[in-house]
N, C-alpha and C positions, 0 to 999 in steps of 0.2 A: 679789639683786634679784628683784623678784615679778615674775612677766610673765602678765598677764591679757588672753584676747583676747575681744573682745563683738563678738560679730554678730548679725544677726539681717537681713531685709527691709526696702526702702526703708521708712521712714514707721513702723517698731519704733520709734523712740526712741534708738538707739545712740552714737548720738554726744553727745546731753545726757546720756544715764545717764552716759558715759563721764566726760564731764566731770565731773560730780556725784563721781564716785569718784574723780578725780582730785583734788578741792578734802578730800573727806572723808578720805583717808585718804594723801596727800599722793606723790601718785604724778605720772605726766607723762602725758597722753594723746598718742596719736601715732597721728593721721588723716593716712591718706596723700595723702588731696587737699587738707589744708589745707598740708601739709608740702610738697605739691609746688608747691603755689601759692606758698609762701613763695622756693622756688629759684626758680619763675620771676619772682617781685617783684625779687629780688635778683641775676638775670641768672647765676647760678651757672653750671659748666660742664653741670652737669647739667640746670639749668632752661633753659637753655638749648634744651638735646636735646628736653626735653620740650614747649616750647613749639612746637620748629619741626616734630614731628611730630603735636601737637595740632593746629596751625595747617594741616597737609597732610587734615587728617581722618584720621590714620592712629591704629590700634589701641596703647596705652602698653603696651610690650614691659615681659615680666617682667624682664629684666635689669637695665633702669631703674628698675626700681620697686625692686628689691634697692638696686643702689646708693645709690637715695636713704633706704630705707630704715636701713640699714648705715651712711652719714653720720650720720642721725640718732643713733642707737647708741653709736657712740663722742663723739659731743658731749655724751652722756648718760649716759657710762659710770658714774659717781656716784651717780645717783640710788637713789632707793628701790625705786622700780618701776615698770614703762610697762604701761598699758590699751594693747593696739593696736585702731585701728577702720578697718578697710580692708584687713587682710591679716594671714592668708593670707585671697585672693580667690575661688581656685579650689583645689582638692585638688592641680594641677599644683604648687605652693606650699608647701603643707605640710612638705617632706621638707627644703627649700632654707632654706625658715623656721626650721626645727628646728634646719640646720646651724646657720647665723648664730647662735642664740645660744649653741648647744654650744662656740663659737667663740671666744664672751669667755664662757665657764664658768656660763653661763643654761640654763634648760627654762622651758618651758610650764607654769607650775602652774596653768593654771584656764580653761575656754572658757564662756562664757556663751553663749549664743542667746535672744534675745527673741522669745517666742511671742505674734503677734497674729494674731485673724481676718483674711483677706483683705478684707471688705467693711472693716472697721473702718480696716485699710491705705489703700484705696483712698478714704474721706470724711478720713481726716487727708492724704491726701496732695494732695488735690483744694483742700481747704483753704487748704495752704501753698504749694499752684502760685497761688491765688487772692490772695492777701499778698504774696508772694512774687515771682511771676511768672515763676519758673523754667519753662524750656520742658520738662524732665522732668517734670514736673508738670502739666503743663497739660491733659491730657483723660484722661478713662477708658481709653482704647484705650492710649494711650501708658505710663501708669501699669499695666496688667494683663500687656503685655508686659516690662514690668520685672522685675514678678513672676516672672512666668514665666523668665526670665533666671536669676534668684536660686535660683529652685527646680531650673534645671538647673545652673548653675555654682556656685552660693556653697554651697549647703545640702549638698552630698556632704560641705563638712567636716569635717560631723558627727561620720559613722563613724571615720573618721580617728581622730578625740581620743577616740571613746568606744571604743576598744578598747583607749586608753591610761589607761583609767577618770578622764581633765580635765575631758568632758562634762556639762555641766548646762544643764536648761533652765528659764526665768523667765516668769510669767507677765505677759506686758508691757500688760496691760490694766488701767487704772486711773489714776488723777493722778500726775504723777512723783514728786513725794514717796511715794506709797505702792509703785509698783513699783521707785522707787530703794532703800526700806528692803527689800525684799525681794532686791536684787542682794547689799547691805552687808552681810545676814546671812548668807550665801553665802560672799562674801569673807574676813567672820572667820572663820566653821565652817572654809573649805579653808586661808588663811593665815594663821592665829594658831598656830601653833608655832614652837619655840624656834631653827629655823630662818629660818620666814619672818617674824615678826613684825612687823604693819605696822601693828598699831591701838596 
């Protein structure tokens, strides 16, 4: 199984790249808020958990986020290979990440990160709080503190993967068809061998 993880900044594009590479080369994306949204649609015992500490205001404990991730996993044990977009979150992550799939006989073969200017960040995100109406989106202040969030918790990833030489970066500026081919040629260069073969 191929396990590619894409991150990058609110308003990168990652989650549509993700899908894009999910339809192209026939893999499963696996967003953990859409996955969690799904236990909590379905009253799971886990959506459960997470709705009633959503609903307190409280912080989603990594624990929970394993487990649901980890559900996922084995419902998916078949597949081809999973894009993750949403974790690992923090670098506290990484290591517990790694287990889980050394666990059902997986690794990491590939970390993307989508590079966009901050200004460019913050006119697409501004945009889609205006369509959209998300309250994370919805001013300049709110949206630069996000940023800045990302740039102390999510972006240490980084180093992590790039001293496991999985790191690469994309340049996420342009129409999605044109920074989506530039992910796919990525994707073949690192898993087109006779191990991973997914095109």
């Amino acid at each position: 199984m191929v396990n590619v993880i894409m991150f990058g900044p609110p308003g990168s594009g990652k989650g549509t790249q993700s899908k894009l590479l999910q339809e192209r080369f026939n893999l499963i994306h696996l967003s953990t808020g859409d996955v969690c949204r799904e236990e909590i649609k379905f009253a799971t015992p886990e959506g459960l958990e997470a709705k009633r500490l959503i609903d307190g205001g409280n912080f989603f404990p990594d624990k929970l986020a394993y487990r649901i991730v980890e559900k996922f996993l084995d419902q998916n044990s078949k597949a081809r290979g999973i894009v993750y977009d949403g974790i690992p979150r923090h670098i506290g992550q990484t290591e517990h990440f790694d287990e889980m799939l050394a666990s059902r006989q997986g690794k990491v073969n590939l970390v993307i990160e989508l590079k966009v200017d901050e200004e460019i960040l913050i006119q697409r995100l501004l945009k889609r709080g205006e369509s959209s109406g998300r309250l994370d989106d919805s001013g300049r202040e709110v949206i630069v503190k996000r940023l800045r969030i990302y740039d102390d918790v999510t972006a240490p990833i980084a180093d992590y993967y790039k001293k496991q030489d999985l790191y690469f970066t994309i340049n996420g500026i342009g129409s999605l068809s044109e920074v989506f081919e530039r992910i796919a040629v990525l994707v073949e260069k690192v898993c087109l061998n006779e191990e991973l073969n997914i095109v």
